[in-house]
N, C-alpha and C positions, 0 to 999 in steps of 0.2 A: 431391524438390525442395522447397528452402524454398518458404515463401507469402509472397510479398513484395506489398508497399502497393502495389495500383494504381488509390488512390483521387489527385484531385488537390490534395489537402489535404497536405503535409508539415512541418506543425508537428508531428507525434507520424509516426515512421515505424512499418510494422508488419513483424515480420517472422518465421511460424509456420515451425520445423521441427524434428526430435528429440523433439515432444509438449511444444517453450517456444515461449511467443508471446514476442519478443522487441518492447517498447513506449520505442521512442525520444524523449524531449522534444527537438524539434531547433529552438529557441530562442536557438541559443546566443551568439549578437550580442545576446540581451538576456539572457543569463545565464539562458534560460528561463525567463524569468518568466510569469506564470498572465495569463491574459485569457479573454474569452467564448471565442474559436477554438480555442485549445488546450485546453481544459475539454472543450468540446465534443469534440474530436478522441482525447479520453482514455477520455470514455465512450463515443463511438463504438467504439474499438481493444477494451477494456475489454470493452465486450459482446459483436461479433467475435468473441472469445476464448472466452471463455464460452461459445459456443453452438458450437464447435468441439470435436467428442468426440475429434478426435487430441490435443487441446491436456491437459496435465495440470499445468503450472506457467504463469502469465504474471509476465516480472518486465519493472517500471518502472527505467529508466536515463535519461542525457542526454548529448547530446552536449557537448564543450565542458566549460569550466573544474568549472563551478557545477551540481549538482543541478538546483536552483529557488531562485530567489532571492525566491519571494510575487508579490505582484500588481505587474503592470507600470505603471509612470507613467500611462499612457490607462489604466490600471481606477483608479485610484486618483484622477485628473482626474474621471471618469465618475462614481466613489462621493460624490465631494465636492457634483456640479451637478445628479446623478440625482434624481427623486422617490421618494417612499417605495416607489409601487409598479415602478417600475426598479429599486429597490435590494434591494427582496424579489424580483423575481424574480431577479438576479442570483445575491442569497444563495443562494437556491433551486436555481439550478444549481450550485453548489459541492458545496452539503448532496445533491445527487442523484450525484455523484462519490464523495462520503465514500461514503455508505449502499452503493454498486454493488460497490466496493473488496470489502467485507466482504459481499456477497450472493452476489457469484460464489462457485462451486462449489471452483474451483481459488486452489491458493494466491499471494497475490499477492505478491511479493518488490522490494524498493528496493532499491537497488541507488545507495549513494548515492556520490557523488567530491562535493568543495570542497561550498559552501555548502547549505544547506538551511534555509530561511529563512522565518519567519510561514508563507502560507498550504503555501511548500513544505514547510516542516519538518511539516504539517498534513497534507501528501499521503504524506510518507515512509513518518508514524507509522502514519497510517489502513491501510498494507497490515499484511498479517499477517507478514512478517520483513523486516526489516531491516540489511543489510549496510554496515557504514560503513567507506569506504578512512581509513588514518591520519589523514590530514590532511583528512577533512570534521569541518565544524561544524556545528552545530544551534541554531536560537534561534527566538523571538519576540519580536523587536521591535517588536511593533504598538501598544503602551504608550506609545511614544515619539514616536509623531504623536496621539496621543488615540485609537485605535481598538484594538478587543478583539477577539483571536482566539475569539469566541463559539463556532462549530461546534468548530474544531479541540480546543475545551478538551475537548468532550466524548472526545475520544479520547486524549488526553495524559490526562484523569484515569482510566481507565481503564492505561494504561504504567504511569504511575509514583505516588507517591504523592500524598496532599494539598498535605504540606510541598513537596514536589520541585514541583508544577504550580504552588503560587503564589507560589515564589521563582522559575521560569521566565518567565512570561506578565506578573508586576507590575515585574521588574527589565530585561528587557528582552534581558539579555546573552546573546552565545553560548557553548555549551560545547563541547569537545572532542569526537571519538570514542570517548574512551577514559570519559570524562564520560557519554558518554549508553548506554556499555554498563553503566556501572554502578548507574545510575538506573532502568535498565529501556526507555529509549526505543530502545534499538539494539540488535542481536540478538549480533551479532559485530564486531571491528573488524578489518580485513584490511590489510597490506601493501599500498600505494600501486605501488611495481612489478610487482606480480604480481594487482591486482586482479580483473581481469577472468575469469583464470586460474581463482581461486578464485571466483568466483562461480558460475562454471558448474560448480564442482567439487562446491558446495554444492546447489546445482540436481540435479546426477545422482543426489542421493540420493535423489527422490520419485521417481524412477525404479525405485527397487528397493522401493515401498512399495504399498499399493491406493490405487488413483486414488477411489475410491467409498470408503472406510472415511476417506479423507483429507477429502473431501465432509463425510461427513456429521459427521465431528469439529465441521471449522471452523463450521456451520450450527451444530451443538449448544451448541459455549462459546460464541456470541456471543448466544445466545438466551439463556444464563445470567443474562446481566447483568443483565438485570430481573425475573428471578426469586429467590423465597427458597429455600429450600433445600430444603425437601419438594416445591415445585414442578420445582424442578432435577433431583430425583432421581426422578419421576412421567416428566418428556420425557426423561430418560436412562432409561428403561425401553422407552420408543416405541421412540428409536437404537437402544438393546440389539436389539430383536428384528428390525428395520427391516438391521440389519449382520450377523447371525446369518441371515438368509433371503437375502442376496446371493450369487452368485455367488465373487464373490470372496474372500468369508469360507467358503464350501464349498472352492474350490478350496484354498485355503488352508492349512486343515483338514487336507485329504489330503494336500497334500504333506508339513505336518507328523507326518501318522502312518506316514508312511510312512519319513522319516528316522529316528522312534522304531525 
C-alpha cells in the first residue's frame, strides 16, 4: 500500500510506494510559488524520504499549470520590509533545501510541466535529473526587479557553462526545453501528452540498478567539486573499496560470474 501524507500540511503532498517517494507542490492557485510553508513542507517530505530504506528514487512534480514560478508576492513583500537578520535566515532556509536536495542518499528527479522560474528554476536545477515536458520554460528573472539568484547560481554554474550562467541570470529571459537540454540544465525533454507516462518510465530504471552503488556515486561527484584532482582520486579510492565491500557489489559479482 502507497504511504500517503497524513500530515495536515498539504502544500507539498507525499506519497511512497514501488521504492518513489512521490513530492507534490500543491500551490497551484499561486502557480506554486516558494514561501517559508512550502520550503519547509519540502525539506520536511525531502527527509521523510530519505530516511525511508524502501524508498530508492524521490521525484519533485506539481500540481497545476506551472512547476514553480520563485518566490510568491508575500516573500517577495516580506524580503523588501524584513531586517537583515529575517532576511538571512530566510536565505538560510532555501540554502538548507538546496544543500538536503544533494545530501539525500537517493536520487532526486524534477519532473518539470509549464514554468520554472528564479527560485523554481533553482529548485529544478538543484536535483540531480531533470525531465522537462515540451512546453516547460526555464529562467531567472530576478535581474529584473534588482535582485540576484545568489544561492541558485551556485548550482546553475555547476549545469552549465560560465558563458551560458551569465547570459541566463544578467538577461533575464526564459528558455525552452529544448534550450535547456542543450545547455546542460535539463536532463531530457519529454512529450507533453505522454509526460507522466515517461516519467515513471524513466524512474523504473534505478529500479534495475544498486540502490547503495547509486548512494554512494551521487555523495562522491558532489564531493568532487571542491576538490583537485589528486584529491578526487584519493576519496574515489575510499568509494572504490567502500562499493567493493557491499553487499550488493558481492551479489553482483556472482550473478555476473555466473552468466559468464
Amino acid at each position: 500500500m502507497p504511504a500517503e501524507d497524513t500530515s495536515a500540511n498539504t502544500t507539498v503532498l507525499y506519497e511512497a510506494a514501488g521504492g518513489i517517494a512521490r513530492l507534490t507542490l500543491n500551490r497551484a492557485e499561486k502557480r506554486n510559488a516558494l514561501n517559508d510553508e512550502l520550503i519547509a513542507a519540502l525539506k520536511e517530505s525531502i527527509t521523510r524520504a530519505g530516511k525511508d530504506e524502501a524508498v530508492s528514487t524521490i521525484l519533485i512534480a506539481a500540481a497545476g499549470a506551472d512547476f514553480c514560478s520563485g518566490a510568491d508576492l508575500s516573500a517577495l513583500q516580506k524580503i523588501s520590509t524584513a531586517s537583515v537578520e529575517e532576511n538571512l535566515a530566510d536565505a538560510r532556509s532555501l540554502m538548507e533545501l538546496l544543500i538536503l536536495i544533494r545530501s539525500t542518499r537517493q536520487p532526486v528527479i524534477a519532473a518539470v510541466k509549464g514554468r520554472a522560474l528564479a527560485g523554481g528554476c533553482g529548485l529544478a536545477s538543484a536535483c540531480d535529473i531533470v525531465l522537462a515536458a515540451r512546453s516547460a520554460r526555464f529562467g531567472y528573472p530576478e535581474v529584473k526587479i534588482g535582485f540576484v539568484p545568489a544561492m541558485v547560481m551556485a548550482i546553475l554554474r555547476r549545469n552549465v557553462s560560465e558563458k551560458r550562467a551569465f547570459e541566463l541570470i544578467t538577461l533575464g529571459r526564459e528558455i525552452t526545453a529544448d534550450e535547456a537540454v542543450a545547455i546542460g540544465l535539463a536532463n531530457q525533454v519529454l512529450d507533453d501528452e505522454a509526460f507522466d507516462d515517461e516519467v515513471s518510465s524513466f524512474i523504473e530504471q534505478y529500479a534495475k540498478v544498486s540502490s547503495s552503488a547509486v548512494a554512494l556515486t551521487k555523495s562522491l561527484l558532489y564531493q568532487m567539486d571542491a576538490m583537485n584532482f589528486a584529491d578526487a582520486l584519493h576519496c574515489g579510492v575510499d568509494v572504490n573499496v567502500t562499493a567493493r565491500m557491499s553487499e550488493d557489489c558481492k551479489q553482483g559479482i556472482e550473478r555476473f560470474l555466473r552468466r559468464r
